[in-house]
PDB file as gemmi writes it, atoms N, CA and C in Angstrom:
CRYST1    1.000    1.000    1.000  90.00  90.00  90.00 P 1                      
ATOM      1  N   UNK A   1      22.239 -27.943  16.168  1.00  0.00           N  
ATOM      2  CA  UNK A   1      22.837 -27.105  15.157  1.00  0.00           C  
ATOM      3  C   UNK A   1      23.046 -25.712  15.738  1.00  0.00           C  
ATOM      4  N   UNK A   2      24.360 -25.123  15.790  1.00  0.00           N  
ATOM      5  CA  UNK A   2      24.666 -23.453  16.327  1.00  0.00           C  
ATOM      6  C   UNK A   2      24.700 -22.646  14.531  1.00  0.00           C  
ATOM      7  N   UNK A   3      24.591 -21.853  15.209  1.00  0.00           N  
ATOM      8  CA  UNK A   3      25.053 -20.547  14.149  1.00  0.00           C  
ATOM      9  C   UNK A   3      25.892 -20.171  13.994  1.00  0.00           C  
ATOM     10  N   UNK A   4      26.942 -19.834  13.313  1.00  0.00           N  
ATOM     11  CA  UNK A   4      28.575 -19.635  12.797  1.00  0.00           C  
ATOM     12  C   UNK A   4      28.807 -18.424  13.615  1.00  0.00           C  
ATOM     13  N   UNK A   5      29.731 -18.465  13.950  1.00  0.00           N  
ATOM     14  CA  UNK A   5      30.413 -17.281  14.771  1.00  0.00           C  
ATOM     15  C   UNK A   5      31.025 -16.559  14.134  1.00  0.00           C  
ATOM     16  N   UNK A   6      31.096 -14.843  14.431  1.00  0.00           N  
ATOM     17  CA  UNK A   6      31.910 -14.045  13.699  1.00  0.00           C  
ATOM     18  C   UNK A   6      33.019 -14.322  14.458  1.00  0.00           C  
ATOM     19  N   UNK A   7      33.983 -13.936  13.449  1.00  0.00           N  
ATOM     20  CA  UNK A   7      35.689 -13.822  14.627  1.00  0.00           C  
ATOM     21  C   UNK A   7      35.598 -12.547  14.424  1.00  0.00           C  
ATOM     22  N   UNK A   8      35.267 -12.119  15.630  1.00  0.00           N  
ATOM     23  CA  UNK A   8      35.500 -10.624  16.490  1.00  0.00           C  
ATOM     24  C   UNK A   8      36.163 -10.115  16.931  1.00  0.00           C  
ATOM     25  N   UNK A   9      36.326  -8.910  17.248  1.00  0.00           N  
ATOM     26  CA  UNK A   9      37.137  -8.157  18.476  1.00  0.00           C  
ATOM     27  C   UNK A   9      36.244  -8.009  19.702  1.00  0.00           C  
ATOM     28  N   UNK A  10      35.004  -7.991  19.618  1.00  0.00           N  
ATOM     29  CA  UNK A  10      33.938  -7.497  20.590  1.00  0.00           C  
ATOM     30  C   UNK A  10      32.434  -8.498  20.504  1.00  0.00           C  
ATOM     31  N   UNK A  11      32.253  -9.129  21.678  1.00  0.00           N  
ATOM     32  CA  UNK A  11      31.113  -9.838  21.791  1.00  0.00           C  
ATOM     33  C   UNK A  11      29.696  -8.985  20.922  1.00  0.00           C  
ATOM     34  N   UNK A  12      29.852  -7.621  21.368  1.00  0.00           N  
ATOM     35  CA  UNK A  12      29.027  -6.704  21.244  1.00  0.00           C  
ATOM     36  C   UNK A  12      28.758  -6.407  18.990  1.00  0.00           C  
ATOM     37  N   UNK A  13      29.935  -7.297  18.331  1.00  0.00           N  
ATOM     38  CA  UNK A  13      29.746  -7.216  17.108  1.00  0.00           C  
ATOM     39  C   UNK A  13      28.686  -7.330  16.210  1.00  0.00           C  
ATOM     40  N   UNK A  14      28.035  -8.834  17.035  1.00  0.00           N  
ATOM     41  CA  UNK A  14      26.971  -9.066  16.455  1.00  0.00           C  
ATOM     42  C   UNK A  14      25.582  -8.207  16.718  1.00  0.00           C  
ATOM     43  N   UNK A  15      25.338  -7.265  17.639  1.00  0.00           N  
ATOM     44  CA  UNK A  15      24.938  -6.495  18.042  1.00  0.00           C  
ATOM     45  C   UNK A  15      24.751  -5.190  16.527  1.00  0.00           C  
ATOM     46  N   UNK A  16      26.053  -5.357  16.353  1.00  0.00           N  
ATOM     47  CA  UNK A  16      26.236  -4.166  15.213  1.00  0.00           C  
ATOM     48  C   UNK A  16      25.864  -5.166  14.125  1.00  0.00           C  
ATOM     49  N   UNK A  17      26.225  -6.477  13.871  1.00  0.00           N  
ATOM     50  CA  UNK A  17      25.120  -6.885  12.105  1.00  0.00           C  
ATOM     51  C   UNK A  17      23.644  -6.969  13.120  1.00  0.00           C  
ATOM     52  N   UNK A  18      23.066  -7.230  13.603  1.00  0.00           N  
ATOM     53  CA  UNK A  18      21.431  -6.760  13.877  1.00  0.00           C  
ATOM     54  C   UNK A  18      20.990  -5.411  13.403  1.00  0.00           C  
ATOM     55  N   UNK A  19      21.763  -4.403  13.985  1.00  0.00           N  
ATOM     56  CA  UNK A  19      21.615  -3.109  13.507  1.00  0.00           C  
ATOM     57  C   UNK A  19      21.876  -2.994  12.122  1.00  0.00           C  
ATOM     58  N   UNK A  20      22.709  -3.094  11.871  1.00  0.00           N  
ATOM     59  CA  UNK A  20      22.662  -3.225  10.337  1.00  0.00           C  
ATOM     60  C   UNK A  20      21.998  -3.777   9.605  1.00  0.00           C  
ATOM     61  N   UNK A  21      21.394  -4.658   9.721  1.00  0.00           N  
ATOM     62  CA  UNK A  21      20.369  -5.324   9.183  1.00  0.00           C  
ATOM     63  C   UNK A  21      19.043  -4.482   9.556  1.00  0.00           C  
ATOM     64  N   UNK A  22      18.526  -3.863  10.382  1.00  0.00           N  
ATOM     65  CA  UNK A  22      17.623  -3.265  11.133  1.00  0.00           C  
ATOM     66  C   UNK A  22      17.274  -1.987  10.123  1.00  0.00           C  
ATOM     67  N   UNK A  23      18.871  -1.619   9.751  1.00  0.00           N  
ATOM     68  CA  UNK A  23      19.142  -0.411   9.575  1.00  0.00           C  
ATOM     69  C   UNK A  23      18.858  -0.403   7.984  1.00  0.00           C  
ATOM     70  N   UNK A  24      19.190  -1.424   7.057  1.00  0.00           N  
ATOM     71  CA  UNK A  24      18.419  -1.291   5.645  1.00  0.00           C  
ATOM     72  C   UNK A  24      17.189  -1.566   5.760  1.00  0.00           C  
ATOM     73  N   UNK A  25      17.076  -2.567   6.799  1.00  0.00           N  
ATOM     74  CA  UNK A  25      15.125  -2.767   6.301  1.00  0.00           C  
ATOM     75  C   UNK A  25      14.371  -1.513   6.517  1.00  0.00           C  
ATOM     76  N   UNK A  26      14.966  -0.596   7.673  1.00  0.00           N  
ATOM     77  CA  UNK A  26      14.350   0.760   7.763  1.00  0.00           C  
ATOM     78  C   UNK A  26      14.404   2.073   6.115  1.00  0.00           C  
ATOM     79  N   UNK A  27      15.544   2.010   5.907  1.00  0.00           N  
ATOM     80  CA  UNK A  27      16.239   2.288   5.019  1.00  0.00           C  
ATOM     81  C   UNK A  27      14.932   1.713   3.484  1.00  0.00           C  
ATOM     82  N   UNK A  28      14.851   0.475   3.616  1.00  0.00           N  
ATOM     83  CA  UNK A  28      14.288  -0.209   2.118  1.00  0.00           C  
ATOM     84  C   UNK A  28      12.787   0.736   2.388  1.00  0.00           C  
ATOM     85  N   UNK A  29      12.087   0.766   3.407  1.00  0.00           N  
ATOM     86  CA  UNK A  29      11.040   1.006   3.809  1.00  0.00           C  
ATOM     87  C   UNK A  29      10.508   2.110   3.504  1.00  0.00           C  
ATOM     88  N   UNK A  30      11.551   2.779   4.203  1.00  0.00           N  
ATOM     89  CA  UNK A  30      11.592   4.575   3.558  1.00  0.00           C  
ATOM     90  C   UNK A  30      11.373   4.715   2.438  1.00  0.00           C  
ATOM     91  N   UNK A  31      12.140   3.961   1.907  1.00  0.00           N  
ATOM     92  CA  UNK A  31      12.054   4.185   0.158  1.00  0.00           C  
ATOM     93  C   UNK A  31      10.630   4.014  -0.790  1.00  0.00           C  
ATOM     94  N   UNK A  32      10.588   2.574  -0.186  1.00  0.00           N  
ATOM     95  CA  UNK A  32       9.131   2.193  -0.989  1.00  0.00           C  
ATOM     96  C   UNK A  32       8.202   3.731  -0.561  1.00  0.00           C  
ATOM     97  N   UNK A  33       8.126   3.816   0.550  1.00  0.00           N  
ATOM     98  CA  UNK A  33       7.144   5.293   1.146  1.00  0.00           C  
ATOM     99  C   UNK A  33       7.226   6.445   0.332  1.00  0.00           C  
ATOM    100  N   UNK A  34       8.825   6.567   0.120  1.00  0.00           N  
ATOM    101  CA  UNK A  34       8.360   7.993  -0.885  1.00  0.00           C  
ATOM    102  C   UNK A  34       8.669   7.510  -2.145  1.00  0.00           C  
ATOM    103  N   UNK A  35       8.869   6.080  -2.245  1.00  0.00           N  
ATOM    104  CA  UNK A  35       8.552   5.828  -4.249  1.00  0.00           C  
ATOM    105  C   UNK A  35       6.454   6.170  -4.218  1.00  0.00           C  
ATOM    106  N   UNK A  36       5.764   5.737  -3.014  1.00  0.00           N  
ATOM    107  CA  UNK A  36       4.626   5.985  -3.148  1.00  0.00           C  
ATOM    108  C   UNK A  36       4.346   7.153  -3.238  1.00  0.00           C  
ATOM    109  N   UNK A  37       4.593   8.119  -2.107  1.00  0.00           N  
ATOM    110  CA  UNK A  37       4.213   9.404  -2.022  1.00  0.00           C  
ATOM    111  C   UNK A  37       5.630  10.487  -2.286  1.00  0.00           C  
ATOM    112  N   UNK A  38       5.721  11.266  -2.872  1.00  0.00           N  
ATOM    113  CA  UNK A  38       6.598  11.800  -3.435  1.00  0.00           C  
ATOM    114  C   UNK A  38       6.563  13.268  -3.012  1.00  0.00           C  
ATOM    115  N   UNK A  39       7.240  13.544  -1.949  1.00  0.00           N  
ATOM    116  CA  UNK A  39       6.683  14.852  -1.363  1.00  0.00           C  
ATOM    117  C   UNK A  39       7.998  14.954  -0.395  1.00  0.00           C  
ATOM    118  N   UNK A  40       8.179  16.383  -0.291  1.00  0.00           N  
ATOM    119  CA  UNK A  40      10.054  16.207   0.617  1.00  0.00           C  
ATOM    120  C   UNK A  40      10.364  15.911   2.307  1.00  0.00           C  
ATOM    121  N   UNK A  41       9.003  15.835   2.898  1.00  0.00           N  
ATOM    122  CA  UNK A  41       8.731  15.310   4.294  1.00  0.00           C  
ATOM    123  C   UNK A  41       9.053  13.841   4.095  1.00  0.00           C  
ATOM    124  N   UNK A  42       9.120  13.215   2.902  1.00  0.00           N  
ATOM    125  CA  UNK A  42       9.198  11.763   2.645  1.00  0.00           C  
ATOM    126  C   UNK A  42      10.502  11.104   1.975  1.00  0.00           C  
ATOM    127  N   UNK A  43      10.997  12.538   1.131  1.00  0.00           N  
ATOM    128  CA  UNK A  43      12.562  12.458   0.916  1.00  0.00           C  
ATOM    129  C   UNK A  43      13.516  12.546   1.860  1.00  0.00           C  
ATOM    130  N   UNK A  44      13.130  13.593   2.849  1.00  0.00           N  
ATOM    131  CA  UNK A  44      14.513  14.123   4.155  1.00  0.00           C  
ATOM    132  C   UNK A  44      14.420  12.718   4.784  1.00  0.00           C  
ATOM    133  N   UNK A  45      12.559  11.988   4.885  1.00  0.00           N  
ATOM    134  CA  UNK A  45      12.776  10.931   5.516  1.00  0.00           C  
ATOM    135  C   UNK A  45      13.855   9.310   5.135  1.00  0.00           C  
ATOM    136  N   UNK A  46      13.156   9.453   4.091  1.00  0.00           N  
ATOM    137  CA  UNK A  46      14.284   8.357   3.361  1.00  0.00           C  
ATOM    138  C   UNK A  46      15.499   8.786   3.679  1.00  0.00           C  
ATOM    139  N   UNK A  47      16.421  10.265   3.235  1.00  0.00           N  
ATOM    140  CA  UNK A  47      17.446  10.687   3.453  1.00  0.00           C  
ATOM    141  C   UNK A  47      18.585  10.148   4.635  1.00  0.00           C  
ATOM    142  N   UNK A  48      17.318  10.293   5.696  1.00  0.00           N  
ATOM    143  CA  UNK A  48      18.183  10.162   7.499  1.00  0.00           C  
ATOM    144  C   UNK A  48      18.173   8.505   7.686  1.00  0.00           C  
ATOM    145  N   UNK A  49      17.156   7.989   6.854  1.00  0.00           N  
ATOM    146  CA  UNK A  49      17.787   6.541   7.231  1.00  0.00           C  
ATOM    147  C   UNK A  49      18.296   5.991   6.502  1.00  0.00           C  
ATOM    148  N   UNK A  50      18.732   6.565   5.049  1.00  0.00           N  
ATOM    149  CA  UNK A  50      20.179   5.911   4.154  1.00  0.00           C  
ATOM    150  C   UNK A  50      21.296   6.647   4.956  1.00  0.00           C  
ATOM    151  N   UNK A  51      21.360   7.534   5.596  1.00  0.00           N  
ATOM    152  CA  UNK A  51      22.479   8.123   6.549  1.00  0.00           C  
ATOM    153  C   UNK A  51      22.653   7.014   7.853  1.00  0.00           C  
ATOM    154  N   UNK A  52      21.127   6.639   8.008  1.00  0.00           N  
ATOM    155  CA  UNK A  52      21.331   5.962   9.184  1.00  0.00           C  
ATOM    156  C   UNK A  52      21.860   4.425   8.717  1.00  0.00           C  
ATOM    157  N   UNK A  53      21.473   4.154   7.728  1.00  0.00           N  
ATOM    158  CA  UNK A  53      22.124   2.961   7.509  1.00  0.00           C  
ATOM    159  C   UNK A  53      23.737   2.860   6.616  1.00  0.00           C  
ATOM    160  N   UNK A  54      24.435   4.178   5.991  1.00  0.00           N  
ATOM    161  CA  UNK A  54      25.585   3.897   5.891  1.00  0.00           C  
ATOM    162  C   UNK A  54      26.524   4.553   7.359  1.00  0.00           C  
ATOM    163  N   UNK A  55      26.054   4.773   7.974  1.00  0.00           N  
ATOM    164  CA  UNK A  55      26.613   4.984   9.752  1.00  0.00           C  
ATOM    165  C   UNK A  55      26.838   3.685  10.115  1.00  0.00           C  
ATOM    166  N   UNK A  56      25.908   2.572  10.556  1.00  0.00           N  
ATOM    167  CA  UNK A  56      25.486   1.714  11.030  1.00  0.00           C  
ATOM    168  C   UNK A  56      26.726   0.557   9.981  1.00  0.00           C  
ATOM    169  N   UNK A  57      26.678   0.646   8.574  1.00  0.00           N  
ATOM    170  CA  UNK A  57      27.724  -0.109   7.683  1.00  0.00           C  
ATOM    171  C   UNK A  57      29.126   0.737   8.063  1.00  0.00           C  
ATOM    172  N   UNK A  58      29.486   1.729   7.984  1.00  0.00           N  
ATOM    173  CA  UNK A  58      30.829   1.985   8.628  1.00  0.00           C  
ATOM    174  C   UNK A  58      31.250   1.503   9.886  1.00  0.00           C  
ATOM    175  N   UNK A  59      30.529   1.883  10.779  1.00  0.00           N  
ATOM    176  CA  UNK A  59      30.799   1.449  12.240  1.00  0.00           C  
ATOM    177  C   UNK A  59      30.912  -0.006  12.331  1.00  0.00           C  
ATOM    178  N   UNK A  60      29.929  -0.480  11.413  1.00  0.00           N  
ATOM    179  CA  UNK A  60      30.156  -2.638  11.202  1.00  0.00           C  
ATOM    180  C   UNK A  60      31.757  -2.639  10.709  1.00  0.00           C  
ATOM    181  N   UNK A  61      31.768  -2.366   9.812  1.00  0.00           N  
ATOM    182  CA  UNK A  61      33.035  -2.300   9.272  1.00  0.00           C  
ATOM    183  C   UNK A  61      34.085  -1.717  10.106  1.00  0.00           C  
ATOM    184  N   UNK A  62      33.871  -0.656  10.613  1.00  0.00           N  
ATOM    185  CA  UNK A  62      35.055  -0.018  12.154  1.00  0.00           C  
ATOM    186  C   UNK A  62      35.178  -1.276  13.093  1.00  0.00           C  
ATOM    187  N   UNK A  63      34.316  -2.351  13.099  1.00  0.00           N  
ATOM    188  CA  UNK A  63      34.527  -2.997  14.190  1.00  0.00           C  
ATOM    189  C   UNK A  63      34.752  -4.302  13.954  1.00  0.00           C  
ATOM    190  N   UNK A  64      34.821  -4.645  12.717  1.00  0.00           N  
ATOM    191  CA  UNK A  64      35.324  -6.191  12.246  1.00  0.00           C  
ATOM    192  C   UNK A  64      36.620  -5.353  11.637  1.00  0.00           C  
ATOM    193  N   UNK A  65      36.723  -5.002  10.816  1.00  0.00           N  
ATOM    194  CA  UNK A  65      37.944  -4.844  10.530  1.00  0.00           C  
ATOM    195  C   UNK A  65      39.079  -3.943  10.726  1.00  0.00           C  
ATOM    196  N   UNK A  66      38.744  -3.276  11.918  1.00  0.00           N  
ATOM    197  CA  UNK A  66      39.490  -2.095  12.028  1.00  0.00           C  
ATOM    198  C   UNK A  66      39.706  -2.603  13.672  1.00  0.00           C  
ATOM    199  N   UNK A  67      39.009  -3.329  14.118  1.00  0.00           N  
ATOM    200  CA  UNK A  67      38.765  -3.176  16.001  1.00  0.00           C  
ATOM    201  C   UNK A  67      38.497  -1.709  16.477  1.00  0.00           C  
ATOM    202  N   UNK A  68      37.565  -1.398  15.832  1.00  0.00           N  
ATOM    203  CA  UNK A  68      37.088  -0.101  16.970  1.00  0.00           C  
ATOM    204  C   UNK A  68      37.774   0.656  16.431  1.00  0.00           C  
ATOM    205  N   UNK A  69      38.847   1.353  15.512  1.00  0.00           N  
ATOM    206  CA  UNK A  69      38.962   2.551  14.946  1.00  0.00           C  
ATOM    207  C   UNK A  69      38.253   3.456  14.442  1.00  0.00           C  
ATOM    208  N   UNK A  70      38.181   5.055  14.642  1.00  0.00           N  
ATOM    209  CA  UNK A  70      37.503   5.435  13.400  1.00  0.00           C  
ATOM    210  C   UNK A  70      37.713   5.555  12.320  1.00  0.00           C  
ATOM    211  N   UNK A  71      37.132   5.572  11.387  1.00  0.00           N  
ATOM    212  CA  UNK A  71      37.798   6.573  10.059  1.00  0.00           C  
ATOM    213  C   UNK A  71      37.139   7.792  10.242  1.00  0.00           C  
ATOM    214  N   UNK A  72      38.823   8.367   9.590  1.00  0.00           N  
ATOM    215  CA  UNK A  72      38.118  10.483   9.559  1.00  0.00           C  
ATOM    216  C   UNK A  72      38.300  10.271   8.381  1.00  0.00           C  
ATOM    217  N   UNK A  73      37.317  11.720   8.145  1.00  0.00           N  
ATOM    218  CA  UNK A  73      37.684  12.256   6.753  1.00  0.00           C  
ATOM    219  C   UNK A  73      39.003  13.263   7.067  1.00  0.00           C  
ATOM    220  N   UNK A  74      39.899  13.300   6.198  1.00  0.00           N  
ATOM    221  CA  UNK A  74      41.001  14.155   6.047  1.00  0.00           C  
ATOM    222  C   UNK A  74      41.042  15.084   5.328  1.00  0.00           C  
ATOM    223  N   UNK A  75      41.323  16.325   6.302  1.00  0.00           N  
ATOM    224  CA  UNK A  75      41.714  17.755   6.364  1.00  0.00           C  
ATOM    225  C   UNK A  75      40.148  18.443   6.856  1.00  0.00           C  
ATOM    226  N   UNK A  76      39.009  17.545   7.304  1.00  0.00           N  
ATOM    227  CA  UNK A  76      38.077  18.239   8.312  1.00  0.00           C  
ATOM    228  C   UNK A  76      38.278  17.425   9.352  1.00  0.00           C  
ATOM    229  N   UNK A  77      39.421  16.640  10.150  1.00  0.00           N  
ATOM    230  CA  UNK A  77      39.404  16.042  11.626  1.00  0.00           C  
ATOM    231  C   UNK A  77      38.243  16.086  11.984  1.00  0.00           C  
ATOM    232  N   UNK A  78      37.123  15.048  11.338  1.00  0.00           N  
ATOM    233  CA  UNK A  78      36.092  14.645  11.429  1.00  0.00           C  
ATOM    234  C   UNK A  78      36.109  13.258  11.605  1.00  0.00           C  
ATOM    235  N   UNK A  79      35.375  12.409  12.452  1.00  0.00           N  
ATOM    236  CA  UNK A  79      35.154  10.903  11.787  1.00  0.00           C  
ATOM    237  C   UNK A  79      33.895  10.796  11.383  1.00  0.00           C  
ATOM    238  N   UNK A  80      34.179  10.321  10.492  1.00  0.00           N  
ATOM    239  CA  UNK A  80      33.240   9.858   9.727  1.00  0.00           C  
ATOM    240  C   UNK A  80      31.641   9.110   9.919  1.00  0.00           C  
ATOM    241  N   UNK A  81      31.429   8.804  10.984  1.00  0.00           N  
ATOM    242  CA  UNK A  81      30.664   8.446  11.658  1.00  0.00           C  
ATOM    243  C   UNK A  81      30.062   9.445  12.358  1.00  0.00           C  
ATOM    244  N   UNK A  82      30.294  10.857  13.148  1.00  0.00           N  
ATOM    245  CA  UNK A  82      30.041  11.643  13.231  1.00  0.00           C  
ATOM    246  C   UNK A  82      29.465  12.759  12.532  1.00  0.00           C  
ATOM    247  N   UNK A  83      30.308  12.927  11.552  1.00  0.00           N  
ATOM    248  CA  UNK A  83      29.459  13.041  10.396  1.00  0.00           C  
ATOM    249  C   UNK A  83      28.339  12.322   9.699  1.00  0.00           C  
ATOM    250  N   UNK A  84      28.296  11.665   9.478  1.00  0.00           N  
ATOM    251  CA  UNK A  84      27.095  10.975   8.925  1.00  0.00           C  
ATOM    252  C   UNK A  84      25.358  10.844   9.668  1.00  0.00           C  
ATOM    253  N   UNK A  85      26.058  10.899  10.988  1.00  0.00           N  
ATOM    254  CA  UNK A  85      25.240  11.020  12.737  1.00  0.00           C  
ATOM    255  C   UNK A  85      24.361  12.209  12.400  1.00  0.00           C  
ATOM    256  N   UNK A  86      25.462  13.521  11.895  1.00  0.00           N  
ATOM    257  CA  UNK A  86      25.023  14.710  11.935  1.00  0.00           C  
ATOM    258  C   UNK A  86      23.940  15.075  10.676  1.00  0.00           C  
ATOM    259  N   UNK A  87      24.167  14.746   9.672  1.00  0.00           N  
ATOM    260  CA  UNK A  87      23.807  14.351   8.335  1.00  0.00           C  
ATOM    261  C   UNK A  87      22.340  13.880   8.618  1.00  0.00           C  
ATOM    262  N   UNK A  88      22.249  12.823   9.715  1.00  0.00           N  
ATOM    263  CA  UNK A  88      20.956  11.925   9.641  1.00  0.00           C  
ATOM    264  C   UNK A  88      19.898  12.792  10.631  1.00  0.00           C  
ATOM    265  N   UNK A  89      20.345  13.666  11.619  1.00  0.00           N  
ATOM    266  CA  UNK A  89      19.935  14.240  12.306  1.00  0.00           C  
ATOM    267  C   UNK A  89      19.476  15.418  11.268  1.00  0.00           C  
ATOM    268  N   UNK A  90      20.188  16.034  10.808  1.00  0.00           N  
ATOM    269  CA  UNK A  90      19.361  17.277   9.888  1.00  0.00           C  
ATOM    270  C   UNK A  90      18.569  16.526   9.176  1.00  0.00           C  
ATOM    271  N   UNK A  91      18.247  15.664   8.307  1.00  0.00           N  
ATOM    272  CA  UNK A  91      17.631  15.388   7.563  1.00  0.00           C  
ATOM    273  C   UNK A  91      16.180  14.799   8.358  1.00  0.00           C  
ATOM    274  N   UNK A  92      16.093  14.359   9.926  1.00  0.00           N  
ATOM    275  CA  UNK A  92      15.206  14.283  10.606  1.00  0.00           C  
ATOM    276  C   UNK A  92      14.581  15.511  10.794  1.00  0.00           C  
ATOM    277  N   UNK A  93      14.959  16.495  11.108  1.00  0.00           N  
ATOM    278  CA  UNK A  93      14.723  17.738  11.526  1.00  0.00           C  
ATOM    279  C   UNK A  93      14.138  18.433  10.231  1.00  0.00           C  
ATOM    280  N   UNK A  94      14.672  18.403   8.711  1.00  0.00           N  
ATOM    281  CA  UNK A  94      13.821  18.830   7.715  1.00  0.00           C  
ATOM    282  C   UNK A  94      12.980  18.111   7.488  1.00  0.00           C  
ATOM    283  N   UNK A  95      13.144  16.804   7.841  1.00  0.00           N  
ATOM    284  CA  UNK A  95      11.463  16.031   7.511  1.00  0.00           C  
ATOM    285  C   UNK A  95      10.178  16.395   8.283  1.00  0.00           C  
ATOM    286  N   UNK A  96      11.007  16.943   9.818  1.00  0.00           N  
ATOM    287  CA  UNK A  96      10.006  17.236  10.888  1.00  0.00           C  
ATOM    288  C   UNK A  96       9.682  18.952  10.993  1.00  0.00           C  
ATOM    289  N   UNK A  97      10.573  19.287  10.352  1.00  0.00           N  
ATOM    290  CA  UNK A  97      10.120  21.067  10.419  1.00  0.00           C  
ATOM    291  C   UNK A  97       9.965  21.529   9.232  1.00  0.00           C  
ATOM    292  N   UNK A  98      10.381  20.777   8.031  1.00  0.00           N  
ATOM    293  CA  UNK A  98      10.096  21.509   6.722  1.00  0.00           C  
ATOM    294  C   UNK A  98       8.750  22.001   6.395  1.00  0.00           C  
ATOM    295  N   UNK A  99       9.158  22.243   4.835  1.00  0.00           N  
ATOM    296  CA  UNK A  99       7.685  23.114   4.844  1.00  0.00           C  
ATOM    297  C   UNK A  99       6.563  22.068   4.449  1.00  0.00           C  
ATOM    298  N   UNK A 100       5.671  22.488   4.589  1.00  0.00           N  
ATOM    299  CA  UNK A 100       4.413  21.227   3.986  1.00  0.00           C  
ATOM    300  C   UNK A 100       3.548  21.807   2.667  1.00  0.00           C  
ATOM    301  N   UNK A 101       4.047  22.758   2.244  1.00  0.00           N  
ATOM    302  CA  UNK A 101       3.069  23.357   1.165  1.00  0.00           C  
ATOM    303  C   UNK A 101       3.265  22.155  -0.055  1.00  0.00           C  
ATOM    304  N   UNK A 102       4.193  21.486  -0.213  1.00  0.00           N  
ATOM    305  CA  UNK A 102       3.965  20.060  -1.264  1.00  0.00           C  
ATOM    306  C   UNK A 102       3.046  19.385  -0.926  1.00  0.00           C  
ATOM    307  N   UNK A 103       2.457  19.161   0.646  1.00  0.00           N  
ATOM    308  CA  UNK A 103       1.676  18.394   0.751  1.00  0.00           C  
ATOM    309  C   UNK A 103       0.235  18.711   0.627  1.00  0.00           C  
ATOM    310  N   UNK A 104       0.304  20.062   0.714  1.00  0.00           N  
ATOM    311  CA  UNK A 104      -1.144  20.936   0.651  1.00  0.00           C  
ATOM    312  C   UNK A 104      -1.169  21.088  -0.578  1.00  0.00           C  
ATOM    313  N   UNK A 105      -0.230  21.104  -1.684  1.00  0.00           N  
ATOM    314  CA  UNK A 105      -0.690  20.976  -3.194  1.00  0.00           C  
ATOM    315  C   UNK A 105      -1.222  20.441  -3.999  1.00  0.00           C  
ATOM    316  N   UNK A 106      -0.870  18.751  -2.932  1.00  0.00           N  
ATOM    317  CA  UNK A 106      -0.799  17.773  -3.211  1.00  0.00           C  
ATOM    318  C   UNK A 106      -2.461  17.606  -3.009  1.00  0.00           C  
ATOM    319  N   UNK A 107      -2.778  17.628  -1.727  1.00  0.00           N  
ATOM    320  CA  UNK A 107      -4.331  17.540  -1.255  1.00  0.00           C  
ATOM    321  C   UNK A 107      -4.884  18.430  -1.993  1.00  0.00           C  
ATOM    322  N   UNK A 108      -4.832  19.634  -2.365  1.00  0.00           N  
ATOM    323  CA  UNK A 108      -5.416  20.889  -3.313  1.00  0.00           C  
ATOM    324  C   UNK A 108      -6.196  19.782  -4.550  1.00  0.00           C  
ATOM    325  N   UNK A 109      -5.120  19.794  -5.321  1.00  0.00           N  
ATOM    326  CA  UNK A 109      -5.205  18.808  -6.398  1.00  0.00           C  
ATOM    327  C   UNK A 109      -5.987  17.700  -6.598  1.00  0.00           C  
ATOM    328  N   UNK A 110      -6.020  16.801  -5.408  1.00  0.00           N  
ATOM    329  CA  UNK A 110      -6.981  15.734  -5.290  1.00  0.00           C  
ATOM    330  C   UNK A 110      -8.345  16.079  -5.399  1.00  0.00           C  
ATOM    331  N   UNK A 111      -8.420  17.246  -4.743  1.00  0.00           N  
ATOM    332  CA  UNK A 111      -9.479  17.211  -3.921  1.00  0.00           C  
ATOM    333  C   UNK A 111     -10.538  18.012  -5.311  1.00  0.00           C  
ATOM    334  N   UNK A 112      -9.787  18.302  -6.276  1.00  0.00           N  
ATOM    335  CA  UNK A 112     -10.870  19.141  -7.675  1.00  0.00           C  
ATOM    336  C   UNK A 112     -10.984  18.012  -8.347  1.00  0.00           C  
TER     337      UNK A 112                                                      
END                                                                             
């Protein structure tokens, strides 16, 4: 018994549904984390990997149905994928440099 083949443009397609698939379970994960803990080191985190996973669904989609085009957004000669790249990257960077006083409020609180 084989496994159904995509009709592709690029061997490398199926490559992109792994990632995509990779890319919500990271995505679902995040979530459950800050449905538990609710604090914005845990939001920016969720944030960068729903960025990272509608990147990962465009680019699937750029490459089954487009063959490798981008989409821009129009009238910022942006693609869209680039954007979103950029998007997931800040939102790493506020998860990793923001402030932590939610979390010290958080421990404050417990701890009386």
């Amino acid at each position: 018994m084989s496994l159904p083949l995509l009709n592709t443009s690029d061997p490398d397609d199926v490559m992109h549904l792994v990632l995509l698939l990779l890319s919500f379970a990271l995505m679902a994960i995040s979530a459950n984390g800050f449905r538990r803990r609710k604090n914005s080191r845990y939001l920016f985190l969720m944030l960068a990997f729903v960025f990272f996973f509608l990147d990962q669904a465009v680019t699937f989609y750029q490459e089954i149905d487009l063959n490798g085009m981008l989409i821009a957004i129009p009238y910022l000669s942006v693609h869209l994928v680039h954007f979103l790249e950029l998007m997931m990257s800040i939102s790493f960077l506020a998860a990793l440099l923001g402030p932590t006083t939610l979390g010290r409020r958080e421990v404050q609180r417990s701890e009386l």
